[in-house]
Structures are given as structure tokens and as C-alpha cells.
N, CA, C and O of each residue as an XYZ file, in Angstrom:
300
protein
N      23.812    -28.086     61.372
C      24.881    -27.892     60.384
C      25.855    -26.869     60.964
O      25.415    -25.814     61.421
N      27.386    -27.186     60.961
C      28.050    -26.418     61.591
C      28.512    -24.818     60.572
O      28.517    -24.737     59.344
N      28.736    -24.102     61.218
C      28.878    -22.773     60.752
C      29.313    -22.859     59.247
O      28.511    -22.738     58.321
N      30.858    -23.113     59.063
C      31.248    -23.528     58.004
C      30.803    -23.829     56.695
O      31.130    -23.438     55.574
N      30.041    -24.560     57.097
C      28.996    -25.461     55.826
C      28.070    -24.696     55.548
O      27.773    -24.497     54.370
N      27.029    -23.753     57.158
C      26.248    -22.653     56.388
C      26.397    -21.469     55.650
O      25.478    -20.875     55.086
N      28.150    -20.987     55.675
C      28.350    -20.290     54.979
C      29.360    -20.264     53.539
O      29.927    -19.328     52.975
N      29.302    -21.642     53.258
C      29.314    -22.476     52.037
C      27.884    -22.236     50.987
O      27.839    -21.818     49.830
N      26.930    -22.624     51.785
C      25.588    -22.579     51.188
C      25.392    -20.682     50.831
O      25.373    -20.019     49.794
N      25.325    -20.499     51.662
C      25.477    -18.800     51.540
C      25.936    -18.478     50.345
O      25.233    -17.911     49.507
N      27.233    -18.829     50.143
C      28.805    -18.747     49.524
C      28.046    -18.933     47.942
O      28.342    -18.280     46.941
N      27.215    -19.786     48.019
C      26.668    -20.464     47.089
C      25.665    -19.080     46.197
O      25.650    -18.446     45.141
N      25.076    -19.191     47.246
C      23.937    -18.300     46.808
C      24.310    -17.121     46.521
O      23.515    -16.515     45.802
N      25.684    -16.302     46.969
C      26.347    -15.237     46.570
C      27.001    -15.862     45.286
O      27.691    -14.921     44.893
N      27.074    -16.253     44.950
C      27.314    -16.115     43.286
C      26.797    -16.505     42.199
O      27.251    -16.557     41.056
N      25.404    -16.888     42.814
C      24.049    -16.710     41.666
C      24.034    -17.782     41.560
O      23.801    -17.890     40.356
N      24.137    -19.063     42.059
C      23.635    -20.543     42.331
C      21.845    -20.422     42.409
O      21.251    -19.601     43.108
N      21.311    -21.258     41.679
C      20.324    -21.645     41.918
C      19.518    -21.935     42.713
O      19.669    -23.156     42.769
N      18.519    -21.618     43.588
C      18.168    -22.473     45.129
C      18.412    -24.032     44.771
O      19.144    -24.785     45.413
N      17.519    -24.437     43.409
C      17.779    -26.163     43.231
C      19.206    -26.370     43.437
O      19.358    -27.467     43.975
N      20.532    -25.664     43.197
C      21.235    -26.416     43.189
C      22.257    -26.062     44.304
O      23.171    -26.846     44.560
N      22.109    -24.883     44.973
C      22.032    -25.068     47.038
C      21.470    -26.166     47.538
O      22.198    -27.003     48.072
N      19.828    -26.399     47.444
C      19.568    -27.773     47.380
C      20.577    -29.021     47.481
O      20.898    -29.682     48.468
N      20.866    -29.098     46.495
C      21.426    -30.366     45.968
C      22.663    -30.177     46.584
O      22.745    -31.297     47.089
N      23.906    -29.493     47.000
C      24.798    -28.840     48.029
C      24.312    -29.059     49.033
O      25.224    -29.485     49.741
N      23.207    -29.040     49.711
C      22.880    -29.038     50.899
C      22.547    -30.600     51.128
O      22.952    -31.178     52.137
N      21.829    -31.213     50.190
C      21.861    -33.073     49.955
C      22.998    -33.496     50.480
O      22.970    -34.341     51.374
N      24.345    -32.908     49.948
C      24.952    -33.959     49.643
C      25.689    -33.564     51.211
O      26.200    -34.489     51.843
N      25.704    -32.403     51.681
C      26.282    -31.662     53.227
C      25.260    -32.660     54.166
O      25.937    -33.276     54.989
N      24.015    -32.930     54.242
C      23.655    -33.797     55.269
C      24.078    -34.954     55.051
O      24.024    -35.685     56.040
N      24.515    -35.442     54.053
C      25.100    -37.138     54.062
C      26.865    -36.885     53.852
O      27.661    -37.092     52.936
N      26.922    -36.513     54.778
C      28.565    -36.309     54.493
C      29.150    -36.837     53.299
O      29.967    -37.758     53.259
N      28.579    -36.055     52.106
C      29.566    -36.778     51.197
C      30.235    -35.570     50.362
O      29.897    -34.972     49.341
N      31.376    -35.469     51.280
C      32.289    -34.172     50.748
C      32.785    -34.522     49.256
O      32.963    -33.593     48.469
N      32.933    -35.407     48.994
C      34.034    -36.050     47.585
C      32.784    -35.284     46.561
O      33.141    -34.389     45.794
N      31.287    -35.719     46.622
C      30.762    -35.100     45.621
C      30.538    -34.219     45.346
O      30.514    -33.728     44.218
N      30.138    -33.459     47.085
C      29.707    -31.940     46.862
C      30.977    -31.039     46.370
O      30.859    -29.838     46.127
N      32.251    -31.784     46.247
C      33.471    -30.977     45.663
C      33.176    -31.178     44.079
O      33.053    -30.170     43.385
N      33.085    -32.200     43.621
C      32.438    -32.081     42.017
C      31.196    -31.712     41.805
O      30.717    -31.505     40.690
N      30.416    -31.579     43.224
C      29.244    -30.929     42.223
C      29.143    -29.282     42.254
O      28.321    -28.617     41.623
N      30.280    -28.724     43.228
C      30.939    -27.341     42.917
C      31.512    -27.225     42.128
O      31.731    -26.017     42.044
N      32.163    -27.919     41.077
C      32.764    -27.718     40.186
C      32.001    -27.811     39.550
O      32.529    -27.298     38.564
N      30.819    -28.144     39.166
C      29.702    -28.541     38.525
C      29.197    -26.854     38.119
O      29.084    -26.362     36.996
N      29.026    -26.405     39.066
C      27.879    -25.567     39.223
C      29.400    -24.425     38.780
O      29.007    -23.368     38.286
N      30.811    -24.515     38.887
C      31.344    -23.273     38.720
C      31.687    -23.793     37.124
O      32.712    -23.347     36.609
N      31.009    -24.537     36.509
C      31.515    -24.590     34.826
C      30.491    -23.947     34.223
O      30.541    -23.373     33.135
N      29.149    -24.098     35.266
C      27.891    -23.484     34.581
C      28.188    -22.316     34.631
O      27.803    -21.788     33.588
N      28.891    -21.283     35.577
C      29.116    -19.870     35.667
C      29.939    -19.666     34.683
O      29.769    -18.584     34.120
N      31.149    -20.622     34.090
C      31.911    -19.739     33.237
C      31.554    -20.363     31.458
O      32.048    -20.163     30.348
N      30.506    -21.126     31.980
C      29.622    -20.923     30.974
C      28.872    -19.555     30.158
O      28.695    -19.232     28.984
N      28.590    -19.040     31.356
C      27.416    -17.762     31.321
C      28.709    -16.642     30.831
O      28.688    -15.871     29.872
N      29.626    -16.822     31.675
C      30.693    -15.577     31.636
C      30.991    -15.704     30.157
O      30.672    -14.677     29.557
N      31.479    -16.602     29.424
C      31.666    -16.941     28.361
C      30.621    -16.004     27.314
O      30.993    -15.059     26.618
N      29.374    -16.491     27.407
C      28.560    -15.888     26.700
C      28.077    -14.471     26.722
O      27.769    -13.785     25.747
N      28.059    -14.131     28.029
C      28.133    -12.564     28.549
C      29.475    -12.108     27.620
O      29.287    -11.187     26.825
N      30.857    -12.732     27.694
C      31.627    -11.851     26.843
C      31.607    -12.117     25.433
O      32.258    -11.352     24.723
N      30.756    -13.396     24.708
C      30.745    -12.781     23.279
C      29.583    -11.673     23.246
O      29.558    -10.940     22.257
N      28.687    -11.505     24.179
C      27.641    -10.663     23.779
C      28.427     -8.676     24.170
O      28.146     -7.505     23.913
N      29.433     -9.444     24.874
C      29.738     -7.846     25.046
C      30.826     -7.073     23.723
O      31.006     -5.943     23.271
N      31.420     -8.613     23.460
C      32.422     -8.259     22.023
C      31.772     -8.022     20.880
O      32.265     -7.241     20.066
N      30.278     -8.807     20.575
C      29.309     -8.200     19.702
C      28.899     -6.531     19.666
O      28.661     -5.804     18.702
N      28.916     -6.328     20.708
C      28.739     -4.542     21.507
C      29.790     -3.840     20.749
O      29.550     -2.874     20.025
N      31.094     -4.405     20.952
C      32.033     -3.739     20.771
C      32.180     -3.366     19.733
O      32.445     -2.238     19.318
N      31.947     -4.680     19.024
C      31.928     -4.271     17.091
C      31.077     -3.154     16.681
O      31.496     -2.131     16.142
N      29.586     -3.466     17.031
C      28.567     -2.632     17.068
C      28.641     -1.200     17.207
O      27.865     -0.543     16.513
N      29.628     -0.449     18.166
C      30.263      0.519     18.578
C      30.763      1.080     17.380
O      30.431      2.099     16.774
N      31.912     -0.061     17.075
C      33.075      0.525     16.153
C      32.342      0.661     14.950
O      32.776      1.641     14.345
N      31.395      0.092     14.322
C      30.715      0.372     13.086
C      30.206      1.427     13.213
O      30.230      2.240     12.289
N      29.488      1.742     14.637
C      28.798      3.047     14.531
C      29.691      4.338     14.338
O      29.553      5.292     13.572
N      30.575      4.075     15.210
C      31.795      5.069     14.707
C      32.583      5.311     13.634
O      33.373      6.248     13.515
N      32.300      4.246     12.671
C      32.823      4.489     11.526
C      31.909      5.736     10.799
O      32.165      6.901     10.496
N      30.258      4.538     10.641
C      29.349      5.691     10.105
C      29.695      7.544     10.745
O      29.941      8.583     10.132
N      29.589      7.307     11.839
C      29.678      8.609     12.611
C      31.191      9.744     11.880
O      31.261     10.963     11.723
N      31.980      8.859     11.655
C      33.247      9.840     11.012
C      32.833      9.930      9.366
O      32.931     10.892      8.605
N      32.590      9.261      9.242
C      31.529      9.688      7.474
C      31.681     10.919      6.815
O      31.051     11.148      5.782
């Protein structure tokens, strides 16, 4: 596998990709089939802003949480 492609997979794994789904990146890199492994990166970057998504209602829940406490706190 030429350089490129191993540091695709890398690329992968630096932003919290799954091994299964490096794996499955790496499937589709030995059968040259670039067309999919481009949707199945897009695949895998909807699942991240999936997570991001939910990471920020859990952090806007925080936030509220905060501000109530600070209400009590000026009491």
C-alpha cells in the first residue's frame, strides 16, 4: 500500500474511527474502489458529527445547570 493511503488509514484512526471501520477503509483501499471509500468517509464523518452534536446538547444541558446554580447561589 502506497504511503498516501497508509496515512489515510492513520488519518482515520486520528479522529477516533473505529478499527472495524479502518477495516472496512482498508477493504475497500485493496480493491481500488476509491468512489466508495469516498462515501464510506463520509459515512464515518456523519457518525462524528453525530457524536459532536450530542456532546453539544450535553454541554448546553451543563450550561443551564450552571446558570440555575447561580441563580440559587445569588439567593
Amino acid at each position: 500500500m502506497n504511503e498516501t493511503l497508509n496515512r489515510l488509514l492513520v488519518g482515520m484512526a486520528d479522529t477516533g474511527c473505529t478499527k472495524e471501520e479502518i477495516k472496512g477503509a482498508e477493504r475497500l483501499l485493496e480493491t481500488d474502489n476509491f468512489e466508495e471509500l469516498t462515501k464510506y468517509l463520509r459515512r464515518c464523518r456523519a457518525g462524528l458529527l453525530d457524536e459532536m452534536h450530542e456532546s453539544q446538547k450535553r454541554v448546553d444541558r451543563m450550561d443551564y445547570l450552571i446558570r440555575q446554580a447561580e441563580k440559587i447561589t445569588r439567593k
